[in-house]
matplotlib code that plots the C-alpha trace (Angstrom):
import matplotlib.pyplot as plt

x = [-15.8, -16.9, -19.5, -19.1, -21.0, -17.9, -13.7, -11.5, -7.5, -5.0, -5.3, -3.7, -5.0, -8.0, -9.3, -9.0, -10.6, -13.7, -13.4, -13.8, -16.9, -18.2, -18.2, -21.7, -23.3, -22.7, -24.8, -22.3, -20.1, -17.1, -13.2, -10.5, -7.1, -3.5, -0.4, 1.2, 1.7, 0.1, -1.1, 1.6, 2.5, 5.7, 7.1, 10.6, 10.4, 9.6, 11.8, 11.5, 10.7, 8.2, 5.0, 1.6, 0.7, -3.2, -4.7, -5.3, -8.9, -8.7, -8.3, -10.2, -13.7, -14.0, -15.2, -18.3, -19.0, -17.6, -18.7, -17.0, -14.9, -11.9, -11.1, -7.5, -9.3, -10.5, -7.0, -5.6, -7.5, -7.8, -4.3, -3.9, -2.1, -5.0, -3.7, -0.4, -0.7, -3.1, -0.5, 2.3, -0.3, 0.2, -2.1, -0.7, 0.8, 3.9, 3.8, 5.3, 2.2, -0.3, 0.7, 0.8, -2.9, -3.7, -2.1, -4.4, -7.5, -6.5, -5.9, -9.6, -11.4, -12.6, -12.8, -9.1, -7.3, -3.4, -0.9, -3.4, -1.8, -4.7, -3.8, -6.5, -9.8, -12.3, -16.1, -18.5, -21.1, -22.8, -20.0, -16.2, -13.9, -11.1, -8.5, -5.8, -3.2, -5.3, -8.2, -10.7, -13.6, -16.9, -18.2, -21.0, -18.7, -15.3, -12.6, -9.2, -6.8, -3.5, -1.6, 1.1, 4.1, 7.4, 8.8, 12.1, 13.5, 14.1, 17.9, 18.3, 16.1, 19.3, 21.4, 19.0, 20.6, 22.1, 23.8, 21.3, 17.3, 14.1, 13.9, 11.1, 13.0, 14.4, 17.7, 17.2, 17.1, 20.7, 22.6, 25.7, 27.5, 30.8, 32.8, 30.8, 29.4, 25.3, 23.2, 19.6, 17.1, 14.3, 13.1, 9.9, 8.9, 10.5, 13.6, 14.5, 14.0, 16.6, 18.8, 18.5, 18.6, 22.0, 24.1, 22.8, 24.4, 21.8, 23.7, 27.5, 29.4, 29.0, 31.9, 29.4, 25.4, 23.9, 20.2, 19.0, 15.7, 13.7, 11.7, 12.6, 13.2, 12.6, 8.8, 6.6, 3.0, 0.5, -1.4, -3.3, -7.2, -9.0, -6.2, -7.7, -11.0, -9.6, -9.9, -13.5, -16.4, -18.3, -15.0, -14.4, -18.3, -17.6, -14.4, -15.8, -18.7, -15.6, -14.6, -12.3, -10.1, -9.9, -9.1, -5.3, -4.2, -5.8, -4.6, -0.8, -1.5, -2.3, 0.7, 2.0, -1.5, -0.5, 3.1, 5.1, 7.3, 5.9, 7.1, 7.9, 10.2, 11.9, 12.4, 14.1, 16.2, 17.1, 18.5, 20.2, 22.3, 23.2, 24.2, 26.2, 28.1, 28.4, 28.8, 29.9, 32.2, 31.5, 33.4, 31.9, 30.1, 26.3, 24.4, 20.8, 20.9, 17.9, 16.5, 18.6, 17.1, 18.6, 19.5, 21.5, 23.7, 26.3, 28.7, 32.1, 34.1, 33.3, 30.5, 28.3, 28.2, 25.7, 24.7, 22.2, 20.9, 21.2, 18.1, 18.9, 22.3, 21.6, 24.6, 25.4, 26.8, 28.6, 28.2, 29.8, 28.1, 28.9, 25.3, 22.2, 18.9, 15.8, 13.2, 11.1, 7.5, 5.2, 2.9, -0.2, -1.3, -3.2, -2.4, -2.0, -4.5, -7.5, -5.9, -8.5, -11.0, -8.8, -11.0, -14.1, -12.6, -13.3, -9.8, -8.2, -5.5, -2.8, -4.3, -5.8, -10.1, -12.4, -14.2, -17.6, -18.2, -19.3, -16.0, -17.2, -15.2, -16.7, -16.9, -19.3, -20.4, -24.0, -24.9, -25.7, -22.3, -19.8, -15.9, -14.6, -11.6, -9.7, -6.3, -7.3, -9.2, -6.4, -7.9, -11.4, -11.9, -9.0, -6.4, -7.8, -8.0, -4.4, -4.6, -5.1, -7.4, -10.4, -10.5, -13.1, -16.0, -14.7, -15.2, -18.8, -19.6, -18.6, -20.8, -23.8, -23.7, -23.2, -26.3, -28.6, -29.2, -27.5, -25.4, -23.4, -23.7, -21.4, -23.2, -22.3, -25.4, -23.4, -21.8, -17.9, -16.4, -15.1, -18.0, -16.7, -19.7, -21.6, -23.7, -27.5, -28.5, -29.3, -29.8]
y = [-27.8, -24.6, -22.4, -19.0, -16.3, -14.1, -15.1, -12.7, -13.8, -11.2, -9.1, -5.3, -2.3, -2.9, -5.8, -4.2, -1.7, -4.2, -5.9, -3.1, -2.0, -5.5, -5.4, -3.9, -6.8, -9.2, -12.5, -12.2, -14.7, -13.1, -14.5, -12.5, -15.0, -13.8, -15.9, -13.3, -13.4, -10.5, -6.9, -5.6, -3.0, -3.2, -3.0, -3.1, -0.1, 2.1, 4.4, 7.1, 10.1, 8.2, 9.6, 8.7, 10.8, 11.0, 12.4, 10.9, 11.2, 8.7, 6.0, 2.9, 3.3, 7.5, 8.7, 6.1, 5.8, 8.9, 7.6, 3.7, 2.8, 1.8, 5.4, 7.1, 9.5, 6.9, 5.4, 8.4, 9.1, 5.2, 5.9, 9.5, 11.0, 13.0, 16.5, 15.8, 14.9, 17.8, 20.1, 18.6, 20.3, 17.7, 16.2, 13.5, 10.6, 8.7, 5.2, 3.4, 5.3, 3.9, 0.5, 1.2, 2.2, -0.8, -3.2, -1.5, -1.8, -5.8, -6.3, -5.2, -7.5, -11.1, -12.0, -11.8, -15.3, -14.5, -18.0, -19.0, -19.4, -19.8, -22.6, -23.3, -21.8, -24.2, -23.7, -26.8, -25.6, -23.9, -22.9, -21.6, -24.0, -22.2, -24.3, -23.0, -24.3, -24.4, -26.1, -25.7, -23.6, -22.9, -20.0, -18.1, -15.2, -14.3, -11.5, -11.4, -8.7, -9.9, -7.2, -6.5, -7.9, -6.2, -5.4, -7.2, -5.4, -8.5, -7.9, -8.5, -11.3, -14.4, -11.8, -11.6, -12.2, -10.2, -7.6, -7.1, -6.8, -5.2, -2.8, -4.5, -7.7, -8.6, -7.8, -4.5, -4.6, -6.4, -4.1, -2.9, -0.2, 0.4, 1.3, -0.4, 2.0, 1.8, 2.2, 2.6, 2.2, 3.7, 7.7, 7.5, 7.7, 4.4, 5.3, 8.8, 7.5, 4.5, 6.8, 9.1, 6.6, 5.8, 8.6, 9.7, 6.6, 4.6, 1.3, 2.5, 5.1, 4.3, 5.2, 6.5, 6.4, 6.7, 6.9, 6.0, 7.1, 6.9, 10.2, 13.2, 14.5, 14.1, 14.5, 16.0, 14.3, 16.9, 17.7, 20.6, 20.4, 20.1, 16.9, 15.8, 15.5, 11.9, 10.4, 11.3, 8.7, 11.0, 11.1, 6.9, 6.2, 8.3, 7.0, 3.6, 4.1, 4.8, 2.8, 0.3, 1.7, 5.3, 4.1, 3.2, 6.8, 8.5, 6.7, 7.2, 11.1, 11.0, 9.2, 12.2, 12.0, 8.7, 8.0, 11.5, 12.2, 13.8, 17.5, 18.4, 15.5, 16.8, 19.4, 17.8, 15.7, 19.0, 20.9, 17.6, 17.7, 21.4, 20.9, 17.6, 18.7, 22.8, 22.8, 19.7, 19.3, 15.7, 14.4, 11.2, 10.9, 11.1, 11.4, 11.5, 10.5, 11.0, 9.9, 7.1, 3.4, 0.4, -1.4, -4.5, -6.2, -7.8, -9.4, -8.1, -9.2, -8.7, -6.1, -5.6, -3.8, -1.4, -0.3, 2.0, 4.2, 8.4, 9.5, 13.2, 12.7, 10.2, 8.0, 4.3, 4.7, 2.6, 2.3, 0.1, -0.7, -2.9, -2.9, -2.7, -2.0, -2.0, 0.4, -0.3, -0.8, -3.4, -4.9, -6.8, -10.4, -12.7, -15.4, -18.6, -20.3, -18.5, -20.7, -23.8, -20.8, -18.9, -20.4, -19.3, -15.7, -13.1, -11.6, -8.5, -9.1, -8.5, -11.3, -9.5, -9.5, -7.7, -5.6, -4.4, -1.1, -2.6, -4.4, -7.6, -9.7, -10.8, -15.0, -17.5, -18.8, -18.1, -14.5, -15.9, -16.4, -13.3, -13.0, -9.4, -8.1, -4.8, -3.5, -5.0, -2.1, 0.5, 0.1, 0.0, 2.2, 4.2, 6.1, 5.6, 2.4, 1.0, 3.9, 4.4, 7.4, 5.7, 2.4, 2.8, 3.7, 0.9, -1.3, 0.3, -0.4, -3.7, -4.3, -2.4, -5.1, -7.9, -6.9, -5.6, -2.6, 0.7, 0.0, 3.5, 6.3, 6.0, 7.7, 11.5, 13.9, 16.8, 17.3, 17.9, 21.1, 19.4, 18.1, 14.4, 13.6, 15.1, 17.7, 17.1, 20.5, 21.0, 24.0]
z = [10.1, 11.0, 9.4, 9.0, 6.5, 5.6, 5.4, 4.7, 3.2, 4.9, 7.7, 6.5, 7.0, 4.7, 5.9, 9.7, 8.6, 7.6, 10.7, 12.7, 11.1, 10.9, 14.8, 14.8, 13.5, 16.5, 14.7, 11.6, 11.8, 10.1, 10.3, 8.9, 8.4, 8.1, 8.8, 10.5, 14.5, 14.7, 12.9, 11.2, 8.2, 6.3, 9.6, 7.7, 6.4, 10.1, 9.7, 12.8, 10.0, 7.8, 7.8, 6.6, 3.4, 4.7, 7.3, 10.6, 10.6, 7.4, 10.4, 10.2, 10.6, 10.6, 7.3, 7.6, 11.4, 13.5, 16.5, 15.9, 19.2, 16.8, 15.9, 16.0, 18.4, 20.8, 20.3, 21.9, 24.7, 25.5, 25.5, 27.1, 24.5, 23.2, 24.7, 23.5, 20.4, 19.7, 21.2, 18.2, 15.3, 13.3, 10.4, 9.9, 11.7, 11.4, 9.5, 13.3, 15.3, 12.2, 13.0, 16.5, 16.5, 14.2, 16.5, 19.4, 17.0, 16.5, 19.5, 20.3, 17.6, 18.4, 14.4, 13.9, 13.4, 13.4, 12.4, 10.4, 6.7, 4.2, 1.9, -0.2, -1.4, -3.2, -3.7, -3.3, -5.2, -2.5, -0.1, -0.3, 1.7, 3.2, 4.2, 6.6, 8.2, 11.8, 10.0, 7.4, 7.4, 5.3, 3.9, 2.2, 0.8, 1.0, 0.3, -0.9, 0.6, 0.8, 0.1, -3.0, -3.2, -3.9, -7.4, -8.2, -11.9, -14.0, -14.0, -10.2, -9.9, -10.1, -8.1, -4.5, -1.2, 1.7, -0.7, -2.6, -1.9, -2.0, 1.2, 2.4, 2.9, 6.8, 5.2, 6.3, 9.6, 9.6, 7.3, 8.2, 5.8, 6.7, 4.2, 1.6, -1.6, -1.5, -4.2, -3.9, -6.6, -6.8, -6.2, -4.2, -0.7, 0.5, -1.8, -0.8, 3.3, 2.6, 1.1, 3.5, 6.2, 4.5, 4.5, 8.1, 9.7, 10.3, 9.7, 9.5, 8.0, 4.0, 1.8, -1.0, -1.3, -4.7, -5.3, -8.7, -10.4, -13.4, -12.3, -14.1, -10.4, -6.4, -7.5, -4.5, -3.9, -5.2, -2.1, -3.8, -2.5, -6.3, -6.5, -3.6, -5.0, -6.7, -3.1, -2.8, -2.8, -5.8, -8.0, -7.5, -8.4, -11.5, -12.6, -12.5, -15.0, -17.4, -20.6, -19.3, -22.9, -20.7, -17.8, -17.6, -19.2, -16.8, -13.5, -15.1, -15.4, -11.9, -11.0, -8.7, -6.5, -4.8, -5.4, -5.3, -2.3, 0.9, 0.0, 3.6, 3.6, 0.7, 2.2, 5.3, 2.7, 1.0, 4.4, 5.8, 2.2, 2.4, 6.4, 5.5, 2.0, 2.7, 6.7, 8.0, 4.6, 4.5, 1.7, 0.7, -2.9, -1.8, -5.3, -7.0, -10.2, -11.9, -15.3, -15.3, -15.9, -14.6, -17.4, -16.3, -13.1, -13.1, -9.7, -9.9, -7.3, -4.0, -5.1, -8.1, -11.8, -12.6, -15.7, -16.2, -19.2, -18.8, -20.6, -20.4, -21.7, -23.9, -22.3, -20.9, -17.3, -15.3, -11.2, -8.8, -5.4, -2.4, -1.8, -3.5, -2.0, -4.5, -3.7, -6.7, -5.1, -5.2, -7.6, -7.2, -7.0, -6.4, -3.6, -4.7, -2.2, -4.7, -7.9, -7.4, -8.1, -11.4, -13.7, -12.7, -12.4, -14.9, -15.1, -16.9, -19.2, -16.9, -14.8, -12.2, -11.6, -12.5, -10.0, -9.8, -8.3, -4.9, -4.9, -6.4, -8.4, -11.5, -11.4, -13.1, -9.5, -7.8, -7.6, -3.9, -2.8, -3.3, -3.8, -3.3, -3.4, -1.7, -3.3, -6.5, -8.5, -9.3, -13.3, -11.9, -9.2, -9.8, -8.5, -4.5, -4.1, -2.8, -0.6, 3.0, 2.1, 1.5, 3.2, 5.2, 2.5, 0.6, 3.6, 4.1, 0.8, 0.5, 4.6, 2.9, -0.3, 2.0, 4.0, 1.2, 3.1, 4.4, 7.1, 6.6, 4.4, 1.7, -1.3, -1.2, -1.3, -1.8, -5.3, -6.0, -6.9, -9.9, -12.4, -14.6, -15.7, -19.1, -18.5, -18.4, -19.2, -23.1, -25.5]

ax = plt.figure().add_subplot(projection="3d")
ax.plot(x, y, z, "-o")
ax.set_aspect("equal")
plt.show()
């Protein structure tokens, strides 16, 4: 059985990113454990005009360690695409050349174990046994960061198969429309790309495409600087010292920081409408309907029975589709190789742990040996922490609690524009 000091469940984009940095400290003995073949990310949903919503030099290992081999920069000119991509002026990338880039990184890492399922996670009383489907292994700590998992609305959930599905789901990639009436449900990023994705052609000439939304609107992501400031190390400290009572209304009032649309590809949705309804005088129903929830399905013949509730006219509609893709997000979980540990867990009420602020979950075991957790702390560490922004100074702060000391910076010395906390002055 071998002995290791650190095992990480999942290999995303988080836990590469801790790997990466990791690679500094050569006697660690660190093993990340996914089941996949290899690095992937939602590789389902690649879409050639689906872009990244952060910048590029948000990469991996950047915002903590400039200089780290497993940059996007060194990516590049490893790669010799550093002159041309400069010369596109881009500041962001596109979701296939993130992946691509991770891929490279993984490729790179010696701790990675891909086809390695983990199926259980027990602690011995002075170890964490991780048992995976290539063998079992011992621990001193460990982290948990497999990733969400989609959202299915409760009223589709006996009705899943080919016709209908979640978008990220293989189903997908097979999906031929011809003549079929598509609905899509859901108005964010991934909805508004399948839908466009739809009435382009991508997978046959549909007969009608229908995008439903609860949003008010096609909401853009605010991308104003002062917004910004949420996915900043100083703001995430702060919001963590918070009443756990304040925390939820604030993260929902900041909804449109993380999960609005990418406003230049609302705009590119926008033109491609006006070009396909008022110049090319394509005929075919293609609708948004907004403010509309999706109140119950039904199969009807060879297709399905939509009924979903107008909130702005205060109305019951009715909606047929062939097809029905569900582009409601994703919500988080715990994997169930951690459930020999559950009860030693201090968990929120929605089941989900606690974190402290270096990313600890709170558990009744030895201080000595450490559970943490990454994609976990949207209620704790707020509105940052299922995105990419950040990723790296989360990693570095979980590397500088693992190794009692500072490994990299990660405390800002320079103060915010925008001041949270209560003033100290007094009068």
């Amino acid at each position: 059985m071998s002995e290791l000091d650190f095992a990480a469940i999942g290999i995303g984009p988080f836990h590469l990113s801790l790997a990466a940095l990791l690679e500094k400290e050569k006697s660690f003995k660190a093993l990340f454990f996914d089941l996949k073949k290899e690095f992937e990310w939602h590789s389902e949903l690649m879409f050639a005009d689906a872009d990244m919503q952060t910048s590029f030099m948000k990469d991996l290992v950047t915002p903590v360690d400039p200089t780290n081999a497993n940059s996007f920069l060194n990516y590049l000119v490893s790669n010799d695409l550093f002159y041309s991509f400069m010369n596109t002026g881009r500041r962001t990338i596109s979701r296939r050349e993130f992946e691509r880039y991770g891929r490279w990184v993984a490729q790179r890492l010696n701790s990675l174990r891909f086809s390695h399922r983990v199926e259980s996670v027990r602690f011995d009383g002075s170890q964490f046994e991780v048992g995976t489907s290539q063998g079992t292994f011992r621990s001193k700590d460990i982290c948990v960061g497999t990733g969400p998992v989609p959202r299915v609305p409760e009223v589709a959930r006996n009705l899943l198969s080919d016709r209908v599905f979640h978008a990220k789901s293989e189903h997908l990639k097979n999906l031929r429309l011809d003549g079929l009436d598509v609905a899509i449900i859901g108005g964010g990023q991934t909805g508004i790309e399948v839908f466009r994705s739809c009435f382009s052609g991508l997978w046959g000439s549909a007969r009608s495409v229908t995008l439903v939304s609860r949003r008010d609107n096609l909401e853009p992501l605010d991308e104003s600087p002062f917004t910004n400031e949420y996915f900043a190390p100083g703001y995430v400290e702060s919001f963590h010292h918070l009443p756990e009572t304040q925390k939820r209304a604030i993260v929902a009032k900041q909804k449109l920081a993380s999960d609005g649309n990418t406003p230049a590809y609302l705009q590119s949705l926008y033109n491609d409408l006006y070009r396909i309804k008022n110049v090319e005088d394509d005929r075919r129903p293609i609708r948004i309907l907004p403010m509309r929830n999706l109140e119950y399905m039904a199969k009807r013949d060879s297709g399905y029975e939509l009924q979903l509730a107008n909130r702005y006219a205060s109305a019951t509609e009715a909606l047929f589709a062939d097809v029905v893709i569900l582009c409601t997000g994703f919500e988080t979980r715990l994997p169930h190789a951690i459930e020999p540990l559950l009860n030693q867990l201090d968990l929120d009420e929605t089941r989900l742990p606690k974190l402290e602020k270096n990313f600890r979950v709170k558990w009744n075991g030895p201080a000595t040996n450490r559970i943490y957790a990454v994609n976990f702390g949207r209620y704790s560490h707020g509105i940052a922490e299922p995105q990419t922004s950040l990723m790296a100074w989360r990693s570095a702060t979980i590397i500088n609690d693992l190794f009692g000391r500072t490994v990299y910076p990660v405390s800002p010395s320079r103060p915010s524009f925008l001041h949270y906390d209560r003033l100290e002055e007094s009068f």
